[in-house]
C-alpha beads as a LAMMPS data file, in Angstrom:
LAMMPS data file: protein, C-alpha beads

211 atoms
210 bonds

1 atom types
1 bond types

-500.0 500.0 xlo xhi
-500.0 500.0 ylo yhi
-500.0 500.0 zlo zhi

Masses

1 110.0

Atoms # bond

1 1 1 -293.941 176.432 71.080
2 1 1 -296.830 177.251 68.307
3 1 1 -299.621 179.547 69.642
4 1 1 -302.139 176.569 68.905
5 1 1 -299.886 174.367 71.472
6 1 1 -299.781 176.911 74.129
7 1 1 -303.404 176.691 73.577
8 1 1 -304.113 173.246 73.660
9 1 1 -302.081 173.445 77.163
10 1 1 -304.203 175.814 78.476
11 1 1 -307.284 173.491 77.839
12 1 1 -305.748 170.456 79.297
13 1 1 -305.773 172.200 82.731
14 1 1 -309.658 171.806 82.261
15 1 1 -310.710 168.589 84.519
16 1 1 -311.046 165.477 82.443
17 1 1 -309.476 166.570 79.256
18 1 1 -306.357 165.025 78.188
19 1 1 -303.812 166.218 75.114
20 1 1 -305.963 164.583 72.323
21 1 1 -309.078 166.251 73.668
22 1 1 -307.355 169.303 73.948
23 1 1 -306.097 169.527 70.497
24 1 1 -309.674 168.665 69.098
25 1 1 -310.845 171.327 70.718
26 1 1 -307.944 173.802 69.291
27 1 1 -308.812 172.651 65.553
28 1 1 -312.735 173.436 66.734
29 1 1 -312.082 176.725 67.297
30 1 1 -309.752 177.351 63.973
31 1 1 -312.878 175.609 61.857
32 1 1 -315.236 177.815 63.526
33 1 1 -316.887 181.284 62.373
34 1 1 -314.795 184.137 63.966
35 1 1 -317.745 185.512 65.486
36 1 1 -318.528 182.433 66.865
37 1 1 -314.575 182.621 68.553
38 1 1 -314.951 186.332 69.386
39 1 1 -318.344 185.982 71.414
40 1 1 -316.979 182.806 73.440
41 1 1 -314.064 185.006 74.535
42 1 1 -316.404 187.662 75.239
43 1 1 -318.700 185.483 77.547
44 1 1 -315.708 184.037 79.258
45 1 1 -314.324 187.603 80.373
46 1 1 -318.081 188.308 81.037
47 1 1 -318.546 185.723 83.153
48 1 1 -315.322 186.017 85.643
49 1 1 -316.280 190.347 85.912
50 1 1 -320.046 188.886 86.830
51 1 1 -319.624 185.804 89.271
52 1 1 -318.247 186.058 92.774
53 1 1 -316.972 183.321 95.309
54 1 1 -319.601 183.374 98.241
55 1 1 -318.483 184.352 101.505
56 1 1 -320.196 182.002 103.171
57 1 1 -320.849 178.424 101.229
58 1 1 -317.532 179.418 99.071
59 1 1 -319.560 178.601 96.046
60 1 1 -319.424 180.521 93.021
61 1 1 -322.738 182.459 91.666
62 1 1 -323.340 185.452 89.399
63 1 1 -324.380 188.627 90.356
64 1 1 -325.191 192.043 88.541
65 1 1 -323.232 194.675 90.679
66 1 1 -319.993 194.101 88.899
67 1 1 -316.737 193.116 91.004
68 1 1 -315.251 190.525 92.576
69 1 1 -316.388 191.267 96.377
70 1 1 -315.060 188.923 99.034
71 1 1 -317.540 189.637 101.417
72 1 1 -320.832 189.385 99.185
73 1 1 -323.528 186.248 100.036
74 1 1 -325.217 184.441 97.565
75 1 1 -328.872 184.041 97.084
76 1 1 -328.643 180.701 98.763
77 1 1 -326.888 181.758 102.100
78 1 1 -329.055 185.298 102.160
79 1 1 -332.366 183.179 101.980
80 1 1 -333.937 183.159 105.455
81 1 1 -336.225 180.195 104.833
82 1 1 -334.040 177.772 104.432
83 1 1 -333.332 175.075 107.473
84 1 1 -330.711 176.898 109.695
85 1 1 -330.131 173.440 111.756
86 1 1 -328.447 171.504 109.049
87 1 1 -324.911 172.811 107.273
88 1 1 -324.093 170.058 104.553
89 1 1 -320.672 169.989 103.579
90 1 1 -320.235 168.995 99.753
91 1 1 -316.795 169.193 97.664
92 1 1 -317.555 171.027 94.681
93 1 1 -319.802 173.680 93.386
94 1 1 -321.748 170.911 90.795
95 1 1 -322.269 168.788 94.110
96 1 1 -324.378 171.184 96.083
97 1 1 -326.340 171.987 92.554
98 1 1 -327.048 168.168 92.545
99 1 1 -327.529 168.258 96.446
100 1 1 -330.476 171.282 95.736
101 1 1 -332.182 169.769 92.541
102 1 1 -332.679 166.390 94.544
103 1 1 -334.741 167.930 96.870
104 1 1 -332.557 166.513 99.377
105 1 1 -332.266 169.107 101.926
106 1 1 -333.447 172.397 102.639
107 1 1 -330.390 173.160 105.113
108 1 1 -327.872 175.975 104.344
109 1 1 -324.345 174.230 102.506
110 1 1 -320.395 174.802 102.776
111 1 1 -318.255 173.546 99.315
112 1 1 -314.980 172.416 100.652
113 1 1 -312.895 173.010 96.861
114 1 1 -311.620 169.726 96.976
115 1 1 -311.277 166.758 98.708
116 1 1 -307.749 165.678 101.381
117 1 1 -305.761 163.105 99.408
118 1 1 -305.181 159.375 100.423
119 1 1 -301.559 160.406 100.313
120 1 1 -301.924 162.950 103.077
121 1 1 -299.250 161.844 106.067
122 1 1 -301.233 161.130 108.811
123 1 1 -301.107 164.217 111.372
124 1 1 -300.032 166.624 109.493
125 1 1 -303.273 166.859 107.162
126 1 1 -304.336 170.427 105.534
127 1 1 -307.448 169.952 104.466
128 1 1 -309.134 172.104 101.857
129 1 1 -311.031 175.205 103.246
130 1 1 -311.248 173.664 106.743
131 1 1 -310.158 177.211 108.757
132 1 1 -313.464 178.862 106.659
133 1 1 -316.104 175.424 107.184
134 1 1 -314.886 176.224 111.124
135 1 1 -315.747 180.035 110.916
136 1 1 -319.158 179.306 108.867
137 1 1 -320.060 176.474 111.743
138 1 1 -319.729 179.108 114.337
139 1 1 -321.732 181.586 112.073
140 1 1 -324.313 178.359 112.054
141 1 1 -324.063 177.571 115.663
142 1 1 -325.125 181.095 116.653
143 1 1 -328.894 180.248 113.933
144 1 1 -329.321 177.163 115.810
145 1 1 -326.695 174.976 113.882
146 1 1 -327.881 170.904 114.801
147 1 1 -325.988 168.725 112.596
148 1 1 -323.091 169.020 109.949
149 1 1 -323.678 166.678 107.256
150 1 1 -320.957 165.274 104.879
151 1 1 -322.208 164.546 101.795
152 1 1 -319.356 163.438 99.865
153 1 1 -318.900 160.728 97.268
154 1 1 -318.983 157.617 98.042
155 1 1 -315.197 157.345 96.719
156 1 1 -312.106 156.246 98.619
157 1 1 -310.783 159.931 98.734
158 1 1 -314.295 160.715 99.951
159 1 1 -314.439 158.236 102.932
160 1 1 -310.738 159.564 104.278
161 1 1 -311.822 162.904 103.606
162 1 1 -314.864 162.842 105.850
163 1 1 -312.963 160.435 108.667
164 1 1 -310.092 163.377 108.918
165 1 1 -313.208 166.355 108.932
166 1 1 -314.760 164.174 111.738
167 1 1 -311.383 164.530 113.336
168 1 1 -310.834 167.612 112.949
169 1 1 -314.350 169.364 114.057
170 1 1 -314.263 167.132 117.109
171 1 1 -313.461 169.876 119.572
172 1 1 -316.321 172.339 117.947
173 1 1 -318.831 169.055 118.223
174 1 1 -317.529 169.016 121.655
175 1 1 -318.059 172.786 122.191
176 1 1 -321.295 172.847 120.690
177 1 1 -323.034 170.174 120.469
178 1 1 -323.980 169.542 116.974
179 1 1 -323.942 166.122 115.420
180 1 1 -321.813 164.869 112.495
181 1 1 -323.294 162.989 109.912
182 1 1 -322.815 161.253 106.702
183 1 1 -324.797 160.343 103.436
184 1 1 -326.293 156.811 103.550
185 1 1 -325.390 154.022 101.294
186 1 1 -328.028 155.003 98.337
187 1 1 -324.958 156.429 96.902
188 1 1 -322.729 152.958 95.462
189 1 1 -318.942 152.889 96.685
190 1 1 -317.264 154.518 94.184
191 1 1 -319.991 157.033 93.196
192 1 1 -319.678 161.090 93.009
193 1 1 -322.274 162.454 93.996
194 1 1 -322.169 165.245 90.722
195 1 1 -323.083 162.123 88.814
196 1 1 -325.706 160.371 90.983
197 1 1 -329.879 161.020 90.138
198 1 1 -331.702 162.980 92.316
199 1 1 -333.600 160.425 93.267
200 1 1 -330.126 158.184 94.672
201 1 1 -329.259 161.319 96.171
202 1 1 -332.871 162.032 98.495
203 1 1 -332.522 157.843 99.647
204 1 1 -328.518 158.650 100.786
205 1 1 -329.644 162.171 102.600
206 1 1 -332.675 160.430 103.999
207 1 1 -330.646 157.624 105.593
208 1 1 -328.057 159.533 106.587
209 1 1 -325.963 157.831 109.650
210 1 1 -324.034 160.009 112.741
211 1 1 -321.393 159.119 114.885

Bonds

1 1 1 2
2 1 2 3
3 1 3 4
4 1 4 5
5 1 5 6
6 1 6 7
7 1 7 8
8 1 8 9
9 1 9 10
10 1 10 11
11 1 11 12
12 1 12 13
13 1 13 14
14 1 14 15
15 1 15 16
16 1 16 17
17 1 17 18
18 1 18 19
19 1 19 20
20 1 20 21
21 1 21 22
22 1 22 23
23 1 23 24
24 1 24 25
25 1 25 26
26 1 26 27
27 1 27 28
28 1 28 29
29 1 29 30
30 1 30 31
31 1 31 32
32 1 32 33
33 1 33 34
34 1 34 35
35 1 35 36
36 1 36 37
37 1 37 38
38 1 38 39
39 1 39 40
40 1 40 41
41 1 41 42
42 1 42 43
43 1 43 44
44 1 44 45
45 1 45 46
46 1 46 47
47 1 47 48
48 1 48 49
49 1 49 50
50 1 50 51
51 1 51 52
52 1 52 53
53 1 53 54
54 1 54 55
55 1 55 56
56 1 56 57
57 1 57 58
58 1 58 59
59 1 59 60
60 1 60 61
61 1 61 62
62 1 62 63
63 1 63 64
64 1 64 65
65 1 65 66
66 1 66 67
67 1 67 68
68 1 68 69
69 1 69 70
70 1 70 71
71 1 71 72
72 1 72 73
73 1 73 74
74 1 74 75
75 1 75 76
76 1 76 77
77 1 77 78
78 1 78 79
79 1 79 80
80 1 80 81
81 1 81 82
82 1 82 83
83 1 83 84
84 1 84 85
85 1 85 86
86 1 86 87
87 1 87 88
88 1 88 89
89 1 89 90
90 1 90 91
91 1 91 92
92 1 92 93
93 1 93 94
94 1 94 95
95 1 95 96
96 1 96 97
97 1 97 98
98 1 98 99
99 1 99 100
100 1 100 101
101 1 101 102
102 1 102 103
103 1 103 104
104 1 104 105
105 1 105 106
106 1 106 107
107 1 107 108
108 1 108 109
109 1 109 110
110 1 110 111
111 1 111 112
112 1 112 113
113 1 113 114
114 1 114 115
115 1 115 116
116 1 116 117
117 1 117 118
118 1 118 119
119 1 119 120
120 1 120 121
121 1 121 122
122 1 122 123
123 1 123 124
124 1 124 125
125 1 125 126
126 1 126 127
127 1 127 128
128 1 128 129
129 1 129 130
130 1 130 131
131 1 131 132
132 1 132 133
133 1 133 134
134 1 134 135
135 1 135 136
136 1 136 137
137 1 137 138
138 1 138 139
139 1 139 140
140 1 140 141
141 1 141 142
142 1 142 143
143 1 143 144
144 1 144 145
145 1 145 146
146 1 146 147
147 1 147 148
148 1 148 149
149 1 149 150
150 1 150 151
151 1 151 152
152 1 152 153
153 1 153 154
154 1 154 155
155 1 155 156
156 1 156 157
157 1 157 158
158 1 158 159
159 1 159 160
160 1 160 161
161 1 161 162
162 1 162 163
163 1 163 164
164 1 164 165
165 1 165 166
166 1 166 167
167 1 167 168
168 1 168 169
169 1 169 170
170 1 170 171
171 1 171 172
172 1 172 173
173 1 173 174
174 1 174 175
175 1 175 176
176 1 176 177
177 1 177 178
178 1 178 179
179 1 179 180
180 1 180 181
181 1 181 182
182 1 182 183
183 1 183 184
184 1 184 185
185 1 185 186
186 1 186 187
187 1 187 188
188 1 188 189
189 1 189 190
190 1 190 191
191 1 191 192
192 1 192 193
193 1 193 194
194 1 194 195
195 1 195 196
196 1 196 197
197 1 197 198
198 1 198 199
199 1 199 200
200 1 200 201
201 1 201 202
202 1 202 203
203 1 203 204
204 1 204 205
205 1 205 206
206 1 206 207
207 1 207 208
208 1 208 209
209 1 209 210
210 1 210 211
């Protein structure tokens, strides 16, 4: 295999990019100027020795200390004015950067990495990151923790994926006492919520529903 096909593998791994996108972006990179190449490499290395994964919304954010520290808080989570009664639960990263720039919520948020397949058998589901969202719900509980909400899209994979959560925080909601809710119908079934305005995305928090 030719290094520019090893290549254009690599960038097919990237969500949303199939083989001919790939490839485009392989003959991009031989037309461009080889400073151009060299500094993109540079930022990429740059940017994996500068970001860390958040201990306790799992998101990823960039830092200046250097190191990959498992136990360092982002900005977000460290900020004591924000609403320690609400956790919202969104799947990815881009989601709870949509979630903030709506104005939505002011609450403190948990990304779960993904969301549990339709194809999951039914009792023996392993749902993405659920052992950490239970250990940052007890950190919540113990700041006054109210409600979890589950903004997720408004997909099919979304809907099972919050109906299994529901099940299983059920004995915490129990133990505790803290509601479980869900965005609103501002979001349109089949919507993800990285895609939907800010303005979709306040009307869905705002009408939120619990069970």
């Amino acid at each position: 295999m030719s290094e520019m096909e090893k290549l254009a593998q690599y960038f097919t791994r990237f969500p949303g990019i199939g083989t001919r996108q790939a490839r485009r972006f392989v003959y991009f990179l031989l037309a461009s100027n080889p400073a151009y190449v060299k500094d993109l490499s540079a930022r990429m290395l740059s940017l994996l020795e500068k970001s860390a994964q958040c201990a306790d919304c799992r998101r990823y954010f960039e830092h200046t200390n250097g190191g990959r520290d498992t136990t360092r808080v982002c900005d977000m989570c460290a900020d004591t004015a924000s609403d320690p009664h609400t956790l919202v639960v969104v799947e990815k990263d881009a989601d709870l950067l949509s979630f903030k720039k709506s104005g939505g919520s002011p609450g403190r948020f948990f990304v779960l990495g993904a969301l549990i397949p339709l194809s999951e058998i039914k009792g023996a589901v392993v749902a993405p990151r659920v052992k950490e969202l239970k250990g940052r719900i007890e950190k919540a509980v113990a700041s006054g923790l109210k409600e979890v909400l589950l903004a997720l899209s408004a997909t099919p994979e979304g809907d099972h994926t919050a109906l299994e959560l529901r099940i299983l925080l059920e004995p915490l909601q129990k133990k505790h006492g803290f509601t479980v809710s869900a965005l609103g119908r501002g979001l349109s079934t089949g919507s993800e919520l990285e895609y939907a305005d800010g303005e979709t995305i306040k009307s869905a928090f705002e009408n939120r529903k619990t069970q």
